[in-house]
Every structure is written in structure tokens, then in C-alpha cells.
N, C-alpha and C positions, 0 to 999 in steps of 0.2 A: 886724652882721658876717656874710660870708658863708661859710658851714661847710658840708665834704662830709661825711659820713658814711657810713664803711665797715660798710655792713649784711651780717649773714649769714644773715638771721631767724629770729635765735633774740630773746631776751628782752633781754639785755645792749645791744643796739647798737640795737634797736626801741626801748627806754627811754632812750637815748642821743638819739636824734633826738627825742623826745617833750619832752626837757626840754631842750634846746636850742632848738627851736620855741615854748615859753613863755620862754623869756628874750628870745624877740623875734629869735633871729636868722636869716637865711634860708637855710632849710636843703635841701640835696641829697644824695638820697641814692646812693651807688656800691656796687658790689658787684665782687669777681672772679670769672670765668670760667676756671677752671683745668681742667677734664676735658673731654677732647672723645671722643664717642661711639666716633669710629676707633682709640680709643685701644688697645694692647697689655693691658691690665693690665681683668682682669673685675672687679673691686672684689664689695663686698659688700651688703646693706641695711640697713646700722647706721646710724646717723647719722656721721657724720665730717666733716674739711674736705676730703678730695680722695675721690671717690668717685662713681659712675652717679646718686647723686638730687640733686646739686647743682642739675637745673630745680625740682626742689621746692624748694630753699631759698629759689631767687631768685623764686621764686611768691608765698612768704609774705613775704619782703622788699617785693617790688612792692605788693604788699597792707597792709603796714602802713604804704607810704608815698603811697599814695592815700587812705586813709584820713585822712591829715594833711595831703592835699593840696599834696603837693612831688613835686617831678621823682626816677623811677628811672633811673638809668641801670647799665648791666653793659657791662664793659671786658674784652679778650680779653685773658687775663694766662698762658693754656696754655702759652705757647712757653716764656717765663721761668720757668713754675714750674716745666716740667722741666727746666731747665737749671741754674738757683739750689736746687733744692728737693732734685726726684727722685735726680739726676743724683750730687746731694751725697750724699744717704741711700746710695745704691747704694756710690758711694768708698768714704763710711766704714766701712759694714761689711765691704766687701769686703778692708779696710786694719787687720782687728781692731778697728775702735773701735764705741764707740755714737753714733749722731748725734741730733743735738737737731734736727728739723726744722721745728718752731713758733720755735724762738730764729732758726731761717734764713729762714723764711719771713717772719717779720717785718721782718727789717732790710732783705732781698732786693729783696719782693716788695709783701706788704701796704702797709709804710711806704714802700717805695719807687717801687717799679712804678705800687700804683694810683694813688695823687694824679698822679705826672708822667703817666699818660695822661689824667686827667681834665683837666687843665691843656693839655697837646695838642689834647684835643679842641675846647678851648675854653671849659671851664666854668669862670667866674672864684671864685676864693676865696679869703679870707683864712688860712683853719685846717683843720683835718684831725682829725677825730672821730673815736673808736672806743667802742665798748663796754668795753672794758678796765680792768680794776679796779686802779688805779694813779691820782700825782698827777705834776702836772709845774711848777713855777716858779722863778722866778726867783730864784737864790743871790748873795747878797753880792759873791759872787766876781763877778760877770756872768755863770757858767755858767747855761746852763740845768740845773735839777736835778732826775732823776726820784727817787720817793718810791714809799715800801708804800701800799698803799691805806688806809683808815682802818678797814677790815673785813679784818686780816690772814689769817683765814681760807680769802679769795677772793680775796687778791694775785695779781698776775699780771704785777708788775714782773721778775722773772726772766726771764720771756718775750723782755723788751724791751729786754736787756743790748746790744742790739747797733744803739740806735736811734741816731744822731747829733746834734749839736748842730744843726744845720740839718734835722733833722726835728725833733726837740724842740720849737724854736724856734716850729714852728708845729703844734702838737698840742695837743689836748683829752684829757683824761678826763671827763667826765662823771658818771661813776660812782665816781670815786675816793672819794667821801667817804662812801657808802651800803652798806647792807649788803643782800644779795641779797633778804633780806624784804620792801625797802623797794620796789628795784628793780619785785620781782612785781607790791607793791600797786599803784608806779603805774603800772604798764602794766595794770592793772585798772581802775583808776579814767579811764585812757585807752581803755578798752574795746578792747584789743589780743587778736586770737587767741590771738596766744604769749605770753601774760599765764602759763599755766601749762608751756610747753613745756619738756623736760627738757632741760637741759648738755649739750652732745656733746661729752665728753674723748678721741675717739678721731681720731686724723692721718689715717688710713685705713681705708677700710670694707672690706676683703677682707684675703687673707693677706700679712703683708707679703715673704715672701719673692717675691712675685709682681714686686715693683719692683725685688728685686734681680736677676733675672732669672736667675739659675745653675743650670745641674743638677746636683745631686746629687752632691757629691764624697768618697768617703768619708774620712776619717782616723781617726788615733787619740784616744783619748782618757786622759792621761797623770796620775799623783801626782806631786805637786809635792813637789820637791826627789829623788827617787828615780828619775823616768821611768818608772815600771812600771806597764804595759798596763791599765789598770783598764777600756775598753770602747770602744767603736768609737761616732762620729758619721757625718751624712752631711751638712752642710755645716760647718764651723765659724761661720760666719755668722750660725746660729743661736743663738748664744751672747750672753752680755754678764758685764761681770764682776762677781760678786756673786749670780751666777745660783743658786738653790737647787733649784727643782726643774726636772723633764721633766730629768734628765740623761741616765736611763740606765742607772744604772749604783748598784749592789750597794754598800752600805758600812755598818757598824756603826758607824759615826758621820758626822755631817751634814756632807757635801762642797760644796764653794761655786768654782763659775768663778774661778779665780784668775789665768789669764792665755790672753790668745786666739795662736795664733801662725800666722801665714797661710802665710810661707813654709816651714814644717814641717807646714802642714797638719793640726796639732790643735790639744786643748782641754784646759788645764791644771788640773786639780783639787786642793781643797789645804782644810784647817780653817779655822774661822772667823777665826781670827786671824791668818791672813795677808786676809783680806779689810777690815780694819781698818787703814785707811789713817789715816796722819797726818801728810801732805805730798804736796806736787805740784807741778807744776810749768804753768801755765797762760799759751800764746799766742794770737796775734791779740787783743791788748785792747784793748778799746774803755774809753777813761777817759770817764767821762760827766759827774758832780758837780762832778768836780776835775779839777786841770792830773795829767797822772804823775807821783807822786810819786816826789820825789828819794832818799829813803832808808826807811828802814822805817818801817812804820805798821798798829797794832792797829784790825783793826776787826773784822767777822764775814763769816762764806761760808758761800754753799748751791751743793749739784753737782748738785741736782735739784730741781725746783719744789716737792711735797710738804716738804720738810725744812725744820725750823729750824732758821734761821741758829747755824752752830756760831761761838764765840770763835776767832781767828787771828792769826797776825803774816803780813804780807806783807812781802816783798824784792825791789824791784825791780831785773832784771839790767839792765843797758845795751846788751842788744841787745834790750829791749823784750819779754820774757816776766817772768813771775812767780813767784818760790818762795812758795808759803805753807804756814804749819805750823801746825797745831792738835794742842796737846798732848791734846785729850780723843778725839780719833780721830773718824774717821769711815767708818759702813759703806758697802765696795765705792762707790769712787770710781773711776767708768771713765771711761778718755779718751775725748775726741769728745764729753764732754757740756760745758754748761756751769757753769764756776766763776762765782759772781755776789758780788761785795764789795759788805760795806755797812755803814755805822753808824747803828744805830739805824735808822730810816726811811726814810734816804739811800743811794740807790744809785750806791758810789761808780763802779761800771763792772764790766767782768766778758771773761772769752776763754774760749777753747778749752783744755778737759785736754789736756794732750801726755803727763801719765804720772803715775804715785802711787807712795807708798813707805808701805811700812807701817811 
């Protein structure tokens, strides 16, 4: 079979083409081009995904694929990432939300974007490879079904809530079934540079208010349920809800972002117990596993990658959003991120918070 592989060169997608090329199949590897030096935005020297050393990433990419003796190729994917990625990040915050920008860049851009230009350009293929620690097959139902990895530690099905069945359909994990120890060894035993290179958990390598592009606006910073003046910000933007510390601001007891408000122009502070959410209400879904379900169904949700999967009921409305309720609560659930439903292994699909209730 013929497989591209979405490299970033790091360990993960190096080891993805490594064991893909021993099962015999012929492999290519791709990479995206998202920063262009003209760009507005001075990034920083961390490692990230959008950021000034992405030629070094695609250095050691080209390098772990000459080394295996397969074709590099790098796709100009800048225009669409600022328009699916940047463009989104800047909205939502500016809109009070938090945004997931890996949950966007994937359905957008990665799963989308790059295979249809490699396809464009003429690379023929049957499948589409990532490093990503997840599984994907075929359910009873005919869906395609994605799954936790078998190392829930390093899932990263979350990520993927918003892949389609016509991407599914033609995707790999590689990795799904290995645990990150395993991964190292073989990319040791494959005599890989990035055999020890570390994880890059960060979106962006500079500050990110740099992407949202705003100056400095001051407002108030307000107690919840009372209104009373508790300290001054200088964007709201700044915030998220659930926020504990860098507030600001003076209290005998531990204050937590409890609501952002753009058109009043501050920042609502309030006890932990109003941050203790145990409902919400979540659009744009993407049903992955399963057809929408017609009436209620237990299964479990996470509103942020780190979490385990809390116990829920879900309610689907008929104009296509979601109530779900988890009696045991959960901390500071902000909208803009995403809700991911699953049973057990099975992810059953996941949308966008539109809003929480404690």
C-alpha cells in the first residue's frame, strides 16, 4: 500500500514511517509549511507547532527520511493555517471563549489540507499516516470508529474529535497500540536522531497575545454576584475561565475567572464553587462511532485533553447541539473548548462548549 506520512520530526511520526516501511509499505513522507518569515507575529525559541524554527523541524524530518530512503516532500499550508487556525484563535478569544486550536488544526488543516495537496500535486496514495496515539477501525455499524490509544496515558484521540468519516476511512495510527517507551526503543534500534528528542506540548512559541493582535484595553475586574470593583485588567482576553492565578488582585480566599464578558469589557471573579461546572451545552458535533443519537445516552466526557473521562448523560436537541450532565461536576469548563464523548475506548464524537452551568 501506498502511505504519506505527516512528519514533524519529532519521535512520534519518525517512528510512524519506520514501522510502516517494515510492514512493507511504500512510504512518503509530508510535512506542512505554516510560518512564513514575512510573517506579523515574532514567535519565540521553544519548540511548538507554529513558530520561526519550523526549517529545523523540516531538517530533521528530511533527515529521518533519507535515512529510510523515501521521498520528502513540504507543502505550503501558511495561507489556510491563518485562516482555519490563527484567524479562529484570534475570534475566539476576542468572543470570551477559549479555543482549542490542535482540535482545529487537525480537522482544518493536518487531516485536511495536507493529504488534498499532496494528492494535487500528484502523489498517489492509498492512506494517510500520523504519529498520533490513537486507533481507528471498522465498527459493526459500517462506521469508521476512532478509539483511545492502548497507552491512555499518551491518547490523543481528543485531539481528533473533529476528523470525518471520509478521513477516517483513510487513516493510520501506527502508534496506537505502543507505549511512548516502546516508540523511543524503536526509533533507536532504527538509529533515528530523534530517538531521544523531547514532546513539543506548546501551539506556539512566543506570547500568544501576539496572534491576537490587540492593544491593551483596560477594564474592570468585577465579584460575582455583587459587581464590586475588585481590580482592574488590561485585556480581557487574557483570561480563561477557571483561571487561578496572575489575577491581580487581593482576596482572603482563592478567586477563580468565573465569567469573561467582552461587551462590558471585564472579568468576573467568584469561589471555587461556582467554577464547578455540571452541565453544558455543546455545538458543531461531529458524530464519529455512531449515527446522532435519537434520544439520551450515558456514556463519559472530557473538555480538555489532560482529564479523565468524567461519567454523563447526554440529550440531544433537534437542532443538532448537546445538553450533557455529569452529576459529579466538573472543574471550570470553558466554552470554545472541546467536549469529547466516549464509551469506554470509543469515541463516540465530540463539538464545541457553547456554555456551562454549575
Amino acid at each position: 500500500m501506498k502511505v504519506i506520512v505527516g512528519m514533524s520530526g519529532g519521535v512520534d511520526s519518525s517512528t510512524a514511517a519506520v514501522l510502516l516501511q517494515r510492514q512493507g509499505h511504500q512510504v512518503t513522507g509530508v510535512t506542512m509549511a505554516i510560518w512564513k518569515e514575512s510573517s506579523p507575529y515574532r514567535g519565540g525559541d521553544r519548540e511548538s507547532c507554529f513558530g520561526p524554527g519550523e526549517e529545523i523541524s523540516q531538517a530533521a524530518a528530511k533527515k529521518v527520511c533519507d535515512s529510510l530512503g523515501i521521498p520528502f516532500l513540504v507543502f505550503d499550508c501558511a495561507q489556510e493555517y491563518e485562516k482555519e487556525v490563527i484567524a479562529y484563535f484570534r475570534r475566539e478569544y476576542l468572543a470570551g471563549r477559549t479555543p482549542n486550536p490542535c482540535v482545529q488544526c487537525n480537522g482544518r488543516v493536518k487531516f485536511g489540507m495536507l493529504p488534498r495537496l499532496a494528492r494535487e500535486a500528484g502523489v498517489e496514495f492509498d492512506a494517510f499516516a500520523t504519529g498520533h496515539y490513537a486507533r481507528v477501525e471498522q465498527g459493526g455499524n459500517g462506521r469508521m470508529q476512532l478509539l483511545r490509544a492502548r497507552c491512555l496515558p499518551k491518547d490523543q484521540s481528543y485531539f481528533l474529535c473533529r476528523l470525518t468519516q471520509e478521513q477516517l476511512r483513510h487513516q493510520l495510527f501506527p502508534l496506537g497500540g505502543l507505549a511512548k517507551e516502546e516508540v523511543r526503543a524503536l526509533a533507536r534500534e532504527a538509529g533515528l536522531d530523534v530517538a531521544e528528542k523531547q514532546d513539543s506540548q506548546d501551539f506556539y512559541s512566543g506570547d500568544a497575545n501576539e496572534l491576537i493582535g490587540e492593544e491593551d484595553r483596560p477594564g474592570d475586574i468585577v465579584e460575582a454576584g455583587t459587581g464590586r470593583l475588585l481590580g482592574r485588567h488590561t485585556g480581557y482576553w487574557k483570561y480563561t475561565i477557571g483561571q487561578r492565578k496572575g489575577l491581580g488582585v487581593a482576596s482572603t480566599r482563592p478567586l477563580y475567572v468565573t465569567a469573561i464578558d467582552p461587551c462590558r469589557n471585564r472579568v468576573v471573579l467568584g469561589g471555587q464553587e461556582l467554577v464547578l461546572h455540571h452541565s453544558l451545552e455543546a455545538e458543531e458535533m461531529n458524530w464519529i462511532s455512531l449515527e446522532p443519537p435519537a434520544g439520551p445516552l450515558e456514556c463519559q466526557v472530557k473538555v480538555r485533553s489532560v482529564q479523565r473521562p468524567e461519567p454523563c448523560l447526554i440529550i440531544p436537541r433537534t437542532d443538532g447541539t448537546v445538553h450533557a450532565e455529569f452529576p459529579g461536576g466538573i472543574h471550570a469548563v470553558a466554552p470554545g473548548q472541546a467536549a469529547v464523548f466516549y464509551q469506554d475506548d470509543l469515541v463516540l464524537g465530540g463539538g464545541f462548549i457553547r456554555s456551562a452551568s454549575a
